[in-house]
VODO-350356 format. One line per 3 residues: their letters; for each residue x, y, z of C-alpha. Coordinates in pm, whole numbers, plus 50000, padded with zeros to 5 digits. Layout:
N
a = X,Y,Z  ...
This chain:
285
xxx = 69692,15120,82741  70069,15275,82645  70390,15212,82595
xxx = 70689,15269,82805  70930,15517,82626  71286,15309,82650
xxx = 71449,15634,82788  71225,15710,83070  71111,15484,83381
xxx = 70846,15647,83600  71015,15713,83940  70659,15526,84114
xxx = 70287,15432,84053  70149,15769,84005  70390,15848,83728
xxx = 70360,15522,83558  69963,15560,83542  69983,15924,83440
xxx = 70235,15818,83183  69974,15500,83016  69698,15761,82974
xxx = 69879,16021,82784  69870,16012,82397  70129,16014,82115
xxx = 70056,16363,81924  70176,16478,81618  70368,16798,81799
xxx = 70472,16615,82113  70275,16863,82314  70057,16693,82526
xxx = 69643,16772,82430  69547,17081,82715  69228,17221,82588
xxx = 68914,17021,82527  68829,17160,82191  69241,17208,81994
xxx = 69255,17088,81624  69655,17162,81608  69694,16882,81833
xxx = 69596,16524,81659  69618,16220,81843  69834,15981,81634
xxx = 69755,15675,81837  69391,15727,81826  69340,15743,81462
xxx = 69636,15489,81368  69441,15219,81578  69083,15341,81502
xxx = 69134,15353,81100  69310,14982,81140  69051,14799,81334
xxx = 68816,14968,81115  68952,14825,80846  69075,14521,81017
xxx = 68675,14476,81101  68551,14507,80706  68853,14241,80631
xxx = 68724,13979,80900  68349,14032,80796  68494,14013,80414
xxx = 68633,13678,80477  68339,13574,80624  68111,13654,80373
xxx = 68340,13544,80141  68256,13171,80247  67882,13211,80267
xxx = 67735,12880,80168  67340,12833,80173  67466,12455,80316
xxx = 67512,12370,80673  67702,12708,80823  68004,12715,80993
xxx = 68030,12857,81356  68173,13178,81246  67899,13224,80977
xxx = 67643,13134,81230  67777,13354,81487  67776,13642,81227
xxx = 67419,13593,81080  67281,13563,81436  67444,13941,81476
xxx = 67309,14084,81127  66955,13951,81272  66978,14091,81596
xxx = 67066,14440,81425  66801,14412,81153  66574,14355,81415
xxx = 66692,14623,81619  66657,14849,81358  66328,14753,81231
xxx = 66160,14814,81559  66337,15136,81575  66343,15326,81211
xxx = 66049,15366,81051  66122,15387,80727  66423,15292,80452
xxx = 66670,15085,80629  66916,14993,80350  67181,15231,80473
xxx = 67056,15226,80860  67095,14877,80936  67455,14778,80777
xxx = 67514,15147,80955  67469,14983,81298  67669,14663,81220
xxx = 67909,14843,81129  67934,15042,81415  67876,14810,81703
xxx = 68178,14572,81540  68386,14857,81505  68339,14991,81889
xxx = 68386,14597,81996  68710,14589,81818  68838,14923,81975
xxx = 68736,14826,82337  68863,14493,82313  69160,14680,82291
xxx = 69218,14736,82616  69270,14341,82711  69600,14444,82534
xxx = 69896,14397,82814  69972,14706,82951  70334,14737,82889
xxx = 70282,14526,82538  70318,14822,82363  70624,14952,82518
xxx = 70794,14624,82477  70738,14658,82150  70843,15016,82092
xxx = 71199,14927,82246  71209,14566,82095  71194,14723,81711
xxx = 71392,15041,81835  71069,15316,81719  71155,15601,81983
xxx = 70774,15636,82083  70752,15814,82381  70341,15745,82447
xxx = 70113,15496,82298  69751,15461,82361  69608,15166,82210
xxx = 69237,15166,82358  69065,15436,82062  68755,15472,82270
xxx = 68962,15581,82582  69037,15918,82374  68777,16159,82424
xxx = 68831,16273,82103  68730,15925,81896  68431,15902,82131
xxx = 68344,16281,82065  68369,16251,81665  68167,15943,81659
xxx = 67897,16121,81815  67963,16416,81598  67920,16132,81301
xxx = 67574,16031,81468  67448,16392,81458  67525,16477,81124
xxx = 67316,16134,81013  67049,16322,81277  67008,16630,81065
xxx = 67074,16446,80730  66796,16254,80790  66541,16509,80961
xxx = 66659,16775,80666  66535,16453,80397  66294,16314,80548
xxx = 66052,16612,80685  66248,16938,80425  66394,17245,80582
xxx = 66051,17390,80641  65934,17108,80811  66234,17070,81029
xxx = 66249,17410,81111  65869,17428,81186  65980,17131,81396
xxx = 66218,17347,81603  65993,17628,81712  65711,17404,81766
xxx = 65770,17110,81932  65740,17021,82236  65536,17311,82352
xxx = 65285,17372,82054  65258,17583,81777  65196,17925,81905
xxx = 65449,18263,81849  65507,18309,82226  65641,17934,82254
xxx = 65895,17952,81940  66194,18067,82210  66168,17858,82459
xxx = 66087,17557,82186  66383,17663,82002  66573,17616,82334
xxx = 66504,17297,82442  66510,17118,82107  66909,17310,82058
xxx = 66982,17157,82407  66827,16852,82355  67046,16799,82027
xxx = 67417,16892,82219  67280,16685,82495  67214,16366,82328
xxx = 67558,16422,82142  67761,16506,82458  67581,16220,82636
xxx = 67666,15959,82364  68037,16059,82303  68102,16084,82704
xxx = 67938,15784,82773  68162,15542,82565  68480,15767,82663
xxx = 68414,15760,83031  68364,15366,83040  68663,15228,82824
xxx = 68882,15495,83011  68759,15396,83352  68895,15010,83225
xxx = 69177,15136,83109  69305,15318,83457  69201,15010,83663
xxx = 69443,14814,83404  69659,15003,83469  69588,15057,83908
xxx = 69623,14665,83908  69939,14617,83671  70100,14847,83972
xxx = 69992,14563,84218  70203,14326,83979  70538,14573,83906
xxx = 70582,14684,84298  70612,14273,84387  70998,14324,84366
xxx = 71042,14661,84628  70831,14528,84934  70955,14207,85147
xxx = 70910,13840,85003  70572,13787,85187  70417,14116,85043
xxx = 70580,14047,84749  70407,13727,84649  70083,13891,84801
xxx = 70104,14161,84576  70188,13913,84285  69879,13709,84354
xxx = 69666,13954,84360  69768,14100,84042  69680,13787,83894
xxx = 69378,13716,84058  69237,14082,84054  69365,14115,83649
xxx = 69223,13785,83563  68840,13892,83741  68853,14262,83608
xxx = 68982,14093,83254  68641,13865,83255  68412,14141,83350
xxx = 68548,14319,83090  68427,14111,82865  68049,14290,82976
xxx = 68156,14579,82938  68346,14601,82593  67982,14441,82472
xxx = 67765,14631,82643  67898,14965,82576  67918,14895,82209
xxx = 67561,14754,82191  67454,15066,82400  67633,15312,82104
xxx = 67490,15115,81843  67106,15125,82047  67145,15476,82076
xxx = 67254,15551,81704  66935,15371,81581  66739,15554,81818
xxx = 66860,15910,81771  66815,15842,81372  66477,15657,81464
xxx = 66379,15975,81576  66539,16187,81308  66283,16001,81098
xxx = 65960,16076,81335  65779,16424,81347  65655,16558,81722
């Protein structure tokens, strides 16, 4: 979700949408190409570096107060998660773990905390931004509604896939790997081999980044599409009005509660899909 720039009110529900899924840059020019490293998304890293670190301070305290005694709630809810990853990752990777399975914690509670994000009132932000005076004109709070975030977390996966194909197997084996797999090894087969393992890489990275993006960002615009429902109450007649009201409620409330699935489930699915992809980093065809 975004702020509302002090100086500027969207002239109707179009423009205030298109104006919550735009991003603070460091140049003011709004992002055009899909691929443009002058333009970096301030937002987007601001909130994903804090809840990073905002997630390593909660699990900090937490451990903190570890006692081999009766557990608290929070301690119980915690080790309950670590066990469900472990096991998750055991069943997956076959082979060292140390590294793999606080990887996955780490990356499921950091993709919770950026989703959750988005139960953030819409116009929070903007309140904010004139409240304390800071002259933001756009403010995107939800990390993993960014393209970019989503994108260079997969990137992050695919490096660990090479990392760990280049250590495990060597860069003979890997690259006998390439040209032989999944056709056999035979010279006429080392093309089209070559092909389909290079598509199959960009394809599982593509896939994971747009996944996660395309979600979150499809909860963020209904956010928005029902905090329309809620501003337009005062331009229609009394009846409509409280109709409109209502339903803001009600229909924010619901899509609020279902959220709750989602934020989860896409997070789990990112973390599943990380331990796969460097389950199979480890694995020869």
């Amino acid at each position: 979700m975004s702020t509302e720039a002090g100086h500027h009110v969207p002239a109707n529900s179009s423009e205030y949408i298109g104006h919550h899924l735009i991003n603070l840059t460091n140049s003011g020019e709004k992002q055009t190409k899909l691929v443009d490293f002058s333009v970096i998304n301030v937002d987007t890293v601001f909130f994903s570096v804090f809840l990073g670190l905002l997630g390593l301070f909660l699990l900090w305290l937490v451990a903190r107060k570890v006692t081999s005694g009766v557990p608290s709630r929070t301690q119980a809810a915690v080790e309950a998660l670590i066990e469900i990853v472990d096991d998750q990752a055991k069943a997956i990777v076959h082979g060292d773990r140390t590294f793999i399975a606080p990887l996955a914690l780490t990356v499921f509670f950091w993709v919770v905390l950026m989703n959750a994000m988005d139960w953030v009132p819409i116009d929070l932000a903007g309140w904010l931004n004139n409240m304390f005076g800071w002259h933001l004109s756009y403010t995107r709070v939800v990390a993993t509604a960014d393209i970019n975030a989503t994108m260079g977390m997969a990137l992050g996966v695919f490096l660990l896939m090479m990392y760990y194909s280049l250590k495990i197997k060597g860069l003979g084996g890997f690259a006998h790997e390439l040209i032989s797999a999944p056709f056999g090894n035979h010279w006429a087969l080392i093309v089209p081999n070559l092909f389909i393992n290079i598509v199959e890489y960009f394809s599982k990275t593509l896939s994971l980044g747009i996944r996660l993006f395309g979600n979150m960002f499809a909860g963020e615009l209904i956010f928005a599409l029902i905090a329309t429902m809620g501003a337009a109450w005062g331009t229609v007649s009394m009846g409509t009005g409280i109709g409109l009201a209502l339903g803001h409620l009600i229909a924010g409330s619901i899509w609020a509660i279902f959220h709750i699935l989602v934020v989860l489930l896409q997070a789990f699915i990112f973390m599943m899909l990380t331990l796969v992809y460097v389950g199979q980093a480890h694995e020869s065809h």
